[in-house]
N, C-alpha and C positions, 0 to 999 in steps of 0.2 A: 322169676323170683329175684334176681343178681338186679335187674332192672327198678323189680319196685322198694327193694331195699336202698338202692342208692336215692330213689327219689322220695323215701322217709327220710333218708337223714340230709338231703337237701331243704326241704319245708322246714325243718326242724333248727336247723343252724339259721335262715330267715329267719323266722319267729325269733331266737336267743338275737338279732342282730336289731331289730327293728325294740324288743322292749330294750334294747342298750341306749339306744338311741332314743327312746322314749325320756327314760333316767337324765340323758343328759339335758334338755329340754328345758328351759329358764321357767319356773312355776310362776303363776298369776300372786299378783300381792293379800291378793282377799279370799287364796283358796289352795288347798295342797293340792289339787288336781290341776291338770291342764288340759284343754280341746285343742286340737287345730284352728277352731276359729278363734281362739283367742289372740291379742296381741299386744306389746308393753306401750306402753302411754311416756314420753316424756312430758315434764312440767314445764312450761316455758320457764318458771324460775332454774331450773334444769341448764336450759340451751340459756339466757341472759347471763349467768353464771359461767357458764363455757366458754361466752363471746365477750366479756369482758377481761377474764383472764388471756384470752389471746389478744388482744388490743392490748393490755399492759404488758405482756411477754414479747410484742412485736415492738411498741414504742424501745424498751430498755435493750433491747435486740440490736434497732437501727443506732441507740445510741451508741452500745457499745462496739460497735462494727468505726463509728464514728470518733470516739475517743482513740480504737486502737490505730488509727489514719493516722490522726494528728499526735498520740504521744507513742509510734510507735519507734523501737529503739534495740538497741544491742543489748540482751539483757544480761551479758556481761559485763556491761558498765551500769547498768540502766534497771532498775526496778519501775516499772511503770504503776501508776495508780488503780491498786486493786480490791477498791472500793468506791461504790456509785457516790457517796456524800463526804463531804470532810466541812467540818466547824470548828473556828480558832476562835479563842477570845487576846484581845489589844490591850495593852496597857501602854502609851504610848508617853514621849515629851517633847514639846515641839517650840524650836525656839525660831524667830526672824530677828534678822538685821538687816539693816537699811546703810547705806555709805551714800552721802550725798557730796558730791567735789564741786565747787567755783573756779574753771579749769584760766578766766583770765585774772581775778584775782589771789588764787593760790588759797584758797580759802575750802576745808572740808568740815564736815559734822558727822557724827555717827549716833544711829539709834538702836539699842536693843529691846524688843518687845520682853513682857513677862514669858516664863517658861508657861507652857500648856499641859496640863497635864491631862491628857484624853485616854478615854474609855471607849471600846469597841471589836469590832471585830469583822469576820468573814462567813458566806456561809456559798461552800462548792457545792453544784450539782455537775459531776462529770467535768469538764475543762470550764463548764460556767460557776463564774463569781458574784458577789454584792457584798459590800462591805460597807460598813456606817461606823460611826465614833458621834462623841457628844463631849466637850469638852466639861470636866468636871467640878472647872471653878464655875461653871457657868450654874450650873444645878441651884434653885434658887433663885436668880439674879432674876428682875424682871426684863425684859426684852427694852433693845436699846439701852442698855449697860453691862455689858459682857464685859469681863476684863482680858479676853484673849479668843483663840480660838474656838469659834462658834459650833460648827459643824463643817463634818467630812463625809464626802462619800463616794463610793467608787464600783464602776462596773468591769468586770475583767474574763478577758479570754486568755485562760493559762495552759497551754499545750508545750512540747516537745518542740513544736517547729517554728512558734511566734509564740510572742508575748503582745496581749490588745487592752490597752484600757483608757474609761472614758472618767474624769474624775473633778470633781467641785470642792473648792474648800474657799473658808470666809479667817480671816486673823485680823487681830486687833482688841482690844482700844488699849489696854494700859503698854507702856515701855516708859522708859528712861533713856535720857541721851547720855550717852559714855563720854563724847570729846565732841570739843569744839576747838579750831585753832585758834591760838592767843588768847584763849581761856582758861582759868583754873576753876574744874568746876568742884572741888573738895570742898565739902561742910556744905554744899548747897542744895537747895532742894529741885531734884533733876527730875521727879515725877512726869510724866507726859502723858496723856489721854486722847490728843486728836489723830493720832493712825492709824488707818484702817486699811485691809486690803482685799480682794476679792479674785478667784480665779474659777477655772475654766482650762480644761486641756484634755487634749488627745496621744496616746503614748502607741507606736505599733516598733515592733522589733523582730527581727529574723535571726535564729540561730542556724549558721550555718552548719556545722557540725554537730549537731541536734540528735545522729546516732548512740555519737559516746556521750557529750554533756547535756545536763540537764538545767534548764532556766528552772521550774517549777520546782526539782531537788532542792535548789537553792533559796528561791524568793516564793515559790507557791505553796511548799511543805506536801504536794500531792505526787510525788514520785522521790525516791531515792537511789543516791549516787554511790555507787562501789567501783571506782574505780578513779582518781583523781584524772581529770579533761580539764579540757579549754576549747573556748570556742570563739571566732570573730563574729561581731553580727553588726547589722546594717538598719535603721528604721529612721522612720520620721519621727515629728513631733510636732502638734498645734495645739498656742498656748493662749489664753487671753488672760490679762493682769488690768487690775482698776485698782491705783493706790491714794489714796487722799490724804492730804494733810490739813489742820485745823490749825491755820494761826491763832486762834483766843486761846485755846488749851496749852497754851505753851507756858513753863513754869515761870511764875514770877520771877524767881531769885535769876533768872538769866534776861538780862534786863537789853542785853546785846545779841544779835543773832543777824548777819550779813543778809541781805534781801534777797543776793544770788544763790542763796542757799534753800531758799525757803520756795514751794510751789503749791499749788493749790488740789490740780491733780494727776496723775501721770494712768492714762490709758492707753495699751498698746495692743498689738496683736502678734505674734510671733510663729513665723513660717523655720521649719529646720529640718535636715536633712543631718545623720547621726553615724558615727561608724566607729564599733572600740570591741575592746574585748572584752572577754569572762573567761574566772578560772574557779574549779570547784576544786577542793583539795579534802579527800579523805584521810584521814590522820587515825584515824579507827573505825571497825566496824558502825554503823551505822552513824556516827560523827562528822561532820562537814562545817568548812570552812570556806567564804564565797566569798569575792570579789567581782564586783562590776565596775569599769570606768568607757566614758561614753561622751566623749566629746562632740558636738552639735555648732555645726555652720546654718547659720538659716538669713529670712529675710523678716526684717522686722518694721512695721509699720505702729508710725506713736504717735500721740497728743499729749504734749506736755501744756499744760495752763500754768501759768505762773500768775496769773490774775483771772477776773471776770472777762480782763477786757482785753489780754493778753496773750492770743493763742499759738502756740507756733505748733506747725507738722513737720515728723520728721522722718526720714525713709531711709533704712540706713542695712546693712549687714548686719550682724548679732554673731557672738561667740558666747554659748553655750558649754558647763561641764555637769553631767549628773553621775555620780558615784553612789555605788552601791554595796551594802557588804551584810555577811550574816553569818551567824556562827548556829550551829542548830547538829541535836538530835531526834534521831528518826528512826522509828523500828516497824516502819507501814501502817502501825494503827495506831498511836500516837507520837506526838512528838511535842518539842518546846526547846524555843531557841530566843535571840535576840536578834534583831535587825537596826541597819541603820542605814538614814539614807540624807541625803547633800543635794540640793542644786543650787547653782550659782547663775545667776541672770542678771547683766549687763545695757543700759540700753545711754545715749549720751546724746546732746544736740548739741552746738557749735562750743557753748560757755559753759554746757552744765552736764553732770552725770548722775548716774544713780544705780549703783548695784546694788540689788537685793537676794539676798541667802537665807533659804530655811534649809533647818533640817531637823529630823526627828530620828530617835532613840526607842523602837520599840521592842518588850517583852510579850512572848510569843508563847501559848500552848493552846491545844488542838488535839484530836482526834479523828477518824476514820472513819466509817458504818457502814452497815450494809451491801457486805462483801458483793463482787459481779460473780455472774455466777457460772462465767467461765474460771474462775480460779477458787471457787468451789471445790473441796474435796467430797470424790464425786465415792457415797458408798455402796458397796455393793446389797444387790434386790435379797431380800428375805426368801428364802421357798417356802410357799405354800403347803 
């Protein structure tokens, strides 16, 4: 009896085990019951669903594996960029001068183009850049009468460890000459419409101490500096310049203008090798004050025309200075500051010289998006 008792209440606890496990059992969509031969159906919309979130979770994944290589840093000095997107808009002013010298007759002129005022901006994905402007006297004007800067535009790789960019811009047509030697040119009408200039350049830079300071804090607005650093860096630089001058547009009321002054076009190509420092200076929480200066040896190859029929080549060393500077606010997801920036470009053949200086005055703001979703506050799961 002791036997067949224990073998009721064995059958018995089976039976309670097996309908527990019935209960748990996923039910069919189109019926409260379930068979054993039944079984769930995915929808390929289902699994296309599935595998395109993982293909966007895997691309944002490699990026950010990628971003954190190249900006990564002390983040005690260092807030790295903690958002996939950031967009600034430009308000920009962009002025050139021209110094032309007659170095056997002692003879100079100088020209200053109209101020520019452009319009544009940035748009980061991760360390990649694209930037475009439009200058805004232009808006209106028909093509082939621009009074100054046409367009700009610029491709950039902005990380912690270099700085990369590829960039085109066009300036011209209206300036004024300022001075001529042994001229007065007061009460006269100094107008000028024939110069124009055209570029083309490569910019690459290495921050050596790329731990504590940050290039991008300073000039990319996509990380931020707590901690005032400095850093030495070292890059190159390839430059290409096409400047033309229009003897007919030259203003009547200057009835005198020395011959060894005047040329028709100056194309060059510019090789240079760079080496200067940077200093970020925190003056308050999220406030920063930047300095770039960057002196450039290079090797310069030119075509100076002084006529149709008059070519001379010239090959020569070049001394290069690009300065850099920016005062800005920044709280990781937005920010707004002002920048400014200088270069001065030298190029001369036996009798004649010509430096040329632009620089521009821009106003700066911008924001963040789209936090990574490692810095993500990560919440905790709801129970069931």
């Amino acid at each position: 009896m002791k036997r067949i008792g224990m073998a009721l209440v064995a059958l018995v606890m089976s039976s309670l085990s097996l309908a527990q496990e019935e209960v748990d059992l996923p039910l069919c969509a189109d019926s409260l019951s379930y068979s054993p031969t039944d079984t769930l159906v995915y929808t390929p919309e289902v699994v296309v669903k599935k595998e395109k979130k993982n293909i966007f979770r895997g691309i944002t994944n490699v990026m950010d594996h990628v971003t954190d290589f190249f900006m990564g840093c002390d983040t005690a000095y260092i807030t790295p960029q903690l958002y996939e997107f950031t967009a600034q808009l430009e308000l920009s002013n962009w002025n050139d001068f021209y110094h032309m010298q007659a170095y056997g007759a002692s003879k100079s002129m100088d020209i200053m183009s109209d101020a520019s005022t452009v319009l544009g901006g940035y748009l980061y994905w991760s360390i990649f850049g694209y930037g475009y402007s439009v200058n805004l006297r232009d808006v209106g004007v028909r093509s082939g009468e621009h009074n100054g800067t046409g367009r700009r535009q610029s491709f950039v790789l902005n990380t912690g460890r270099f700085f990369a960019e590829y960039y085109t811009f066009n300036s011209g047509k209206t300036a004024r000459i300022t001075r001529i030697t042994g001229q007065d040119l007061k009460g006269l009408n100094t107008r000028f419409h024939g110069l124009q200039s055209w570029c083309t350049g490569v910019n690459f830079s290495y921050i050596f101490n790329h731990n504590h300071y940050s290039w991008p804090a300073a000039f990319g607005e996509n990380a931020v500096q707590r901690k005032s650093c400095g850093s030495f860096k070292a890059g190159f630089t390839y430059n290409n310049q096409r400047i033309t001058l229009s003897e007919e547009e030259l203003p009547e009321d200057i009835v005198e203008i020395d011959s060894t002054l005047l040329f028709s076009h100056v194309d060059y190509t510019d090789y240079a090798i760079n080496f200067g420092y940077a200093y970020n200076w925190v003056f308050r929480r999220n406030c920063l004050l930047a300095i770039s200066l960057t002196p450039a040896l290079g090797y310069r190859k030119s075509n100076i025309t002084e006529s149709d029929n008059d070519r001379l080549r010239l090959e020569n060393l070049s001394t290069d200075l690009f300065t850099k500077a920016s005062l800005f606010w920044n709280n990781t997801h937005y920010f707004a500051g002002v920048m400014l920036e200088f270069h001065t470009y030298h190029y001369r053949k036996k009798n004649f010289g010509l430096t040329n200086n632009y620089g521009t005055l821009k106003f700066i703001v911008g924001l963040n998006f789209l936090k990574k979703s490692q810095y993500k506050e990560k919440r905790p799961k709801k129970k069931r």
